[in-house]
C-alpha positions as CSV (number, residue, x, y, z in Angstrom):
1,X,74.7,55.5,185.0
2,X,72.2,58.3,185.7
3,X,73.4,61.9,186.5
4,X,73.1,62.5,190.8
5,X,71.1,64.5,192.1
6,X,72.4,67.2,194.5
7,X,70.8,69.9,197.0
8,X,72.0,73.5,196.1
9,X,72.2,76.4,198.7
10,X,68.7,76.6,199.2
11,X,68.1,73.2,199.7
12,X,66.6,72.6,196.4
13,X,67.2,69.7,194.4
14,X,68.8,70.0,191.3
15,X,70.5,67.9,189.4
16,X,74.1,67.7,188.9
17,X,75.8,68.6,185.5
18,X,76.9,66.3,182.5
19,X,80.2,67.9,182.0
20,X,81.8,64.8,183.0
21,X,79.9,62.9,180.4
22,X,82.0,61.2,177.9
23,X,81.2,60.0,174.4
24,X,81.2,56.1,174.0
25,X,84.6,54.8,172.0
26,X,86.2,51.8,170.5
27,X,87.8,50.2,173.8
28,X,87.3,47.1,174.8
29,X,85.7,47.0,178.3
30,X,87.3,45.7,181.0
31,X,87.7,41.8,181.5
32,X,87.7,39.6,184.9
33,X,90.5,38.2,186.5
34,X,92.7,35.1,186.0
35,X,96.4,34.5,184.9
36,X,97.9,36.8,182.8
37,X,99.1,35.5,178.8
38,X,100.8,37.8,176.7
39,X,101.2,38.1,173.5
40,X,104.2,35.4,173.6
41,X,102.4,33.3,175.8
42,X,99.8,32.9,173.3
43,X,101.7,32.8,170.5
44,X,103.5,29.7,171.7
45,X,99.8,28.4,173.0
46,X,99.0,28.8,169.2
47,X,102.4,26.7,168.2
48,X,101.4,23.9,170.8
49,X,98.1,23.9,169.5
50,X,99.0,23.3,165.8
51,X,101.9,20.7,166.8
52,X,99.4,18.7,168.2
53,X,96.9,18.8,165.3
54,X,99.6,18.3,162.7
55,X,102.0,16.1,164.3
56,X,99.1,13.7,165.5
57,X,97.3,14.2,162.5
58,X,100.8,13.4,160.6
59,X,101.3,10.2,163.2
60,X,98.2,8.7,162.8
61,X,97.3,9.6,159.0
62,X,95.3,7.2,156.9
63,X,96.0,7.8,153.2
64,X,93.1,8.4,151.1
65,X,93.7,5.2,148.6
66,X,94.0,7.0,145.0
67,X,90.2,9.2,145.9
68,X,90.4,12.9,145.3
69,X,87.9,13.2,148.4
70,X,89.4,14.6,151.4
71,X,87.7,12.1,153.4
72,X,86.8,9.1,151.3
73,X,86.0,6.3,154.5
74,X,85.3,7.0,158.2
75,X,88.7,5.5,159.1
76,X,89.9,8.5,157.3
77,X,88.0,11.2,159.1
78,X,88.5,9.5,162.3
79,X,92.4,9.1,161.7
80,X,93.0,12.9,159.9
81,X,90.5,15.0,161.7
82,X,88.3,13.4,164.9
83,X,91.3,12.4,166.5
84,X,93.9,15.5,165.9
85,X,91.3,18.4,166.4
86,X,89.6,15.9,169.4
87,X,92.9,16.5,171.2
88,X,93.5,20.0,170.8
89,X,90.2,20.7,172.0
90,X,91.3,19.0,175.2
91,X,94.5,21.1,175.1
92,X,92.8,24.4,174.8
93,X,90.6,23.7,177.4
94,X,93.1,22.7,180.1
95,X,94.6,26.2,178.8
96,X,91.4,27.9,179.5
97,X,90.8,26.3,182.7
98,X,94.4,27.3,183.6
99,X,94.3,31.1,183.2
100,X,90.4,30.6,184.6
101,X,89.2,32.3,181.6
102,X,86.3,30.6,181.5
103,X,83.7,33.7,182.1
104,X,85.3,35.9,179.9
105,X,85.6,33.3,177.5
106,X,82.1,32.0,177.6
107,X,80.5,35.8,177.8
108,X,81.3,38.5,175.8
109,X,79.6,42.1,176.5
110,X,80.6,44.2,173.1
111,X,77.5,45.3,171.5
112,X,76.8,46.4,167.8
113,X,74.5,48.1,165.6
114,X,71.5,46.3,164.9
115,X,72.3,45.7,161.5
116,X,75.2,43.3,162.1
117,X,72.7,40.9,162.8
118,X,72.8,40.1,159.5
119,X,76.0,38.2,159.9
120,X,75.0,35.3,161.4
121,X,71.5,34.8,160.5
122,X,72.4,34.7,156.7
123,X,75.7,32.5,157.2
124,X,73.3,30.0,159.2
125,X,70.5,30.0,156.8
126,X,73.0,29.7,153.8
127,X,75.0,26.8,155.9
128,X,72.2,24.9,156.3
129,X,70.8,25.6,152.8
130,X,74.2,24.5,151.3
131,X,75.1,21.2,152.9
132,X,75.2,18.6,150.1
133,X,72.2,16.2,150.9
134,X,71.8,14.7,147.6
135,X,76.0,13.4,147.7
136,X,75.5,12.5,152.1
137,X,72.0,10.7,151.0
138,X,74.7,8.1,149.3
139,X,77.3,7.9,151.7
140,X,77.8,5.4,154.6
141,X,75.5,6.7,157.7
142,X,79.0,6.3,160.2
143,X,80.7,8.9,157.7
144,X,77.5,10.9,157.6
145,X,77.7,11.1,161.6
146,X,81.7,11.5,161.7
147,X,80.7,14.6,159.5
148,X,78.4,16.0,162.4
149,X,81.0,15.1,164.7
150,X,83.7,16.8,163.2
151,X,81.6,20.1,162.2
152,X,81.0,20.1,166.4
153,X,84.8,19.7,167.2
154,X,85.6,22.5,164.5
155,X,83.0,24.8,165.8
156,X,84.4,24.0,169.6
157,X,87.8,23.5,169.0
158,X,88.6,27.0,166.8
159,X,86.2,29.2,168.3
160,X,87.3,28.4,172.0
161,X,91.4,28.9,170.6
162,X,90.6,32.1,168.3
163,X,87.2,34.0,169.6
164,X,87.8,32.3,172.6
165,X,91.5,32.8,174.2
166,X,92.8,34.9,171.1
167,X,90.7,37.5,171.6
168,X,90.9,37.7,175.4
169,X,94.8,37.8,174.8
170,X,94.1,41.1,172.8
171,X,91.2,42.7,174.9
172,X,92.9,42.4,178.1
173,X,96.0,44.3,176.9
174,X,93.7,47.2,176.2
175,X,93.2,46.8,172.4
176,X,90.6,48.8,170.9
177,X,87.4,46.1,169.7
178,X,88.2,47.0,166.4
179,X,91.9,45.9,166.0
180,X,91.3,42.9,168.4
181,X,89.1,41.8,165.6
182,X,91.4,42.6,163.0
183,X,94.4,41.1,164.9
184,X,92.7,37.5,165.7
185,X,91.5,37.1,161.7
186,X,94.6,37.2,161.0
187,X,96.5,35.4,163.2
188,X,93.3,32.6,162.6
189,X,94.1,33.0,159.0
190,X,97.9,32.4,159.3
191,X,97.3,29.6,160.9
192,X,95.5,27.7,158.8
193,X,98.7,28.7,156.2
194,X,99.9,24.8,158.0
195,X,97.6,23.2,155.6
196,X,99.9,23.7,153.4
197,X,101.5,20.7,154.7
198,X,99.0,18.6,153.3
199,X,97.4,21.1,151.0
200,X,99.6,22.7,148.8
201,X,99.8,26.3,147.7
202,X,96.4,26.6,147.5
203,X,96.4,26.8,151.3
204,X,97.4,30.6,151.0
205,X,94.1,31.2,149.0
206,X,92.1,29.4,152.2
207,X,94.1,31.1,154.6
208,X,93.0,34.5,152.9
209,X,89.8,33.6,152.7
210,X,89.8,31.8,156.4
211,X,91.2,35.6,158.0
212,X,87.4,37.1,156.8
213,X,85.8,33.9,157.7
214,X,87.7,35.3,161.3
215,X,86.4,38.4,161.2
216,X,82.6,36.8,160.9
217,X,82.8,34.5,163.8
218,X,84.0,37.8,165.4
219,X,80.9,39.9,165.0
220,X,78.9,36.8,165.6
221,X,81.0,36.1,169.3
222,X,79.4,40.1,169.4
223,X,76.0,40.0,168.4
224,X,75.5,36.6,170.4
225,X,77.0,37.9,173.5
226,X,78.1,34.6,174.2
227,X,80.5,32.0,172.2
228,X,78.4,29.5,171.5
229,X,77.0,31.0,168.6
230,X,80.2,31.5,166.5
231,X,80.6,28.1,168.0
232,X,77.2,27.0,166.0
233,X,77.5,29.2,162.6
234,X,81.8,27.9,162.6
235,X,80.5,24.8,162.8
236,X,77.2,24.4,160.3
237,X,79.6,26.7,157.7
238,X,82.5,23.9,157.8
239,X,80.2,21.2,158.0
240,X,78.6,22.5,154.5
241,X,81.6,23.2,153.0
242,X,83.5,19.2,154.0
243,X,79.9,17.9,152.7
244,X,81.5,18.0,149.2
245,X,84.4,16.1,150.4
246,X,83.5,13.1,152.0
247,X,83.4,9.5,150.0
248,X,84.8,8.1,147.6
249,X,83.9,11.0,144.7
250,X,84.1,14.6,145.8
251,X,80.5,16.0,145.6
252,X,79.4,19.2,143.7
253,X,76.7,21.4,144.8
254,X,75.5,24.3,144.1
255,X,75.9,24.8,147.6
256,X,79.2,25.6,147.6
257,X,78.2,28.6,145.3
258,X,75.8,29.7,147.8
259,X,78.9,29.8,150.6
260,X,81.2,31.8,148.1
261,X,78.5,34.0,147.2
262,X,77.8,35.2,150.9
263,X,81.6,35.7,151.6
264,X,81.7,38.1,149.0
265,X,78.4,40.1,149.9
266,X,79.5,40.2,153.4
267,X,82.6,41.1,152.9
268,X,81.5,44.0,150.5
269,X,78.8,44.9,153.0
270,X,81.1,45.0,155.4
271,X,84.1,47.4,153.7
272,X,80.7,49.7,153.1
273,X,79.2,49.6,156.7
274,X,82.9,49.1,158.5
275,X,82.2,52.6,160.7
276,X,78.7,51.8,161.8
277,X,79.8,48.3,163.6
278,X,80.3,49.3,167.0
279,X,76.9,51.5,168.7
280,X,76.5,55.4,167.9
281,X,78.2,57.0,170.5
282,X,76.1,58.1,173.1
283,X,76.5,60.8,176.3
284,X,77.3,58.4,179.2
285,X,77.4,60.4,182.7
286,X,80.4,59.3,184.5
287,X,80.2,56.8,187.4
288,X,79.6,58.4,190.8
């Protein structure tokens, strides 16, 4: 807000001092109204969440017949993924609508440096660039569309539960930008340690590697101002990746490459440029 402008004894104008200028920091700004969820509260949100994509995705599971695709029919995908992740959507959204979150959820005013930009324009165009066309060319056009489907519902589903209510949980309770970010990677990381389940071991590796994924929707939610374009690069990055493993064979690209690659340049760029995220701070005069 501009300095005021005041009359001195004279009856001059002159214009008031900046002493009560302060320098611009990393606090999250303030948030609108709606219930209040605590860190509890949301923590057993999270619980409910994942009981009802594992336990209905355990209820209704189609086996995969011998295939070492993850998805090798459309009664697969539909059964294992649509379904489950269909029904938490619906779950976090009554949640939202609940606590009437919805304008802080949908809008988010946290700008950054120019430069962060980068983020999401590269993890679109190499998302796009590394779906596997040659492998879905060959593949039945209802698994081809379940595909779509299920990148939206991904997108949706996880960005709404994690960039969505996650990160409210944290902002309103006065966390600085930078640990809210750090906070909801992690906890979106952890919770994808449930694959295990169905996964193995080798869910720990994803779960790492899901917590930076975190931290990218993140500074996308941030550049985008507004959730729907995590909610796009989410879900264009997981449909890439799952175009491997649809059909009867497991595809191999060199796509998949292409997605690794990134993750490691950003996440290098990243550790480099981690103090030069949030603006340069600037003399703001205080409100009058």
């Amino acid at each position: 807000m501009s300095a005021t402008v005041n009359e001195d004894a004279s009856g001059t104008p002159c214009e008031a001092s900046n002493e009560g200028a302060t320098p611009a920091r990393d606090h999250s700004p303030e948030t609108g109204g709606g219930r209040r969820l605590g860190w509890v509260g949301y923590a057993l949100v999270v619980v409910a969440y994942l009981a009802i994509i594992q336990g209905l995705g355990a209820a209704i599971h189609v086996g995969n017949g011998g295939s070492k695709s993850q998805f090798p029919t459309t009664d697969s995908m539909v059964h294992n993924a649509l379904i489950p992740i269909g029904a938490s959507i619906v779950f976090v959204i009554a949640v939202i609508t609940w606590l009437r979150w919805w304008p802080d959820v949908f809008r988010y005013r946290a700008p950054v440096q120019r430069w962060v930009r980068l983020v999401p324009i590269s993890m679109l165009v190499v998302a796009v660039a590394g779906i596997n066309y040659g492998h879905l060319a060959h593949q039945q056009t209802s698994l081809v569309l379940c595909l779509i489907v299920l990148g939206i519902f991904v997108g949706v589903g996880e960005e709404l539960m994690f960039r969505g209510i996650g990160v409210q949980v944290f902002r309103k309770a006065g966390i600085s930008e930078t640990r809210t970010a750090l906070f909801s990677s992690i906890i979106f990381g952890l919770v994808h340690v449930s694959n295990a389940i169905s996964a193995g071991p080798q869910a720990i590796l994803q779960a790492m590697i899901v917590a930076t994924s975190g931290f990218f929707f993140y500074l996308c939610l941030r550049v985008g101002g507004v959730i729907l374009l995590p909610m796009l690069v989410h879900g264009l990055w997981d449909t890439s990746l799952i175009s491997n493993l649809v059909g009867p064979t497991p595809g191999v690209s060199l796509g998949m490459v292409l997605l690794i690659l990134l993750q490691v340049v950003l996440i290098v760029v990243l550790l480099v440029r981690r103090h030069r995220i949030n603006p340069a701070n600037r003399l703001q005069a205080t409100p009058q």
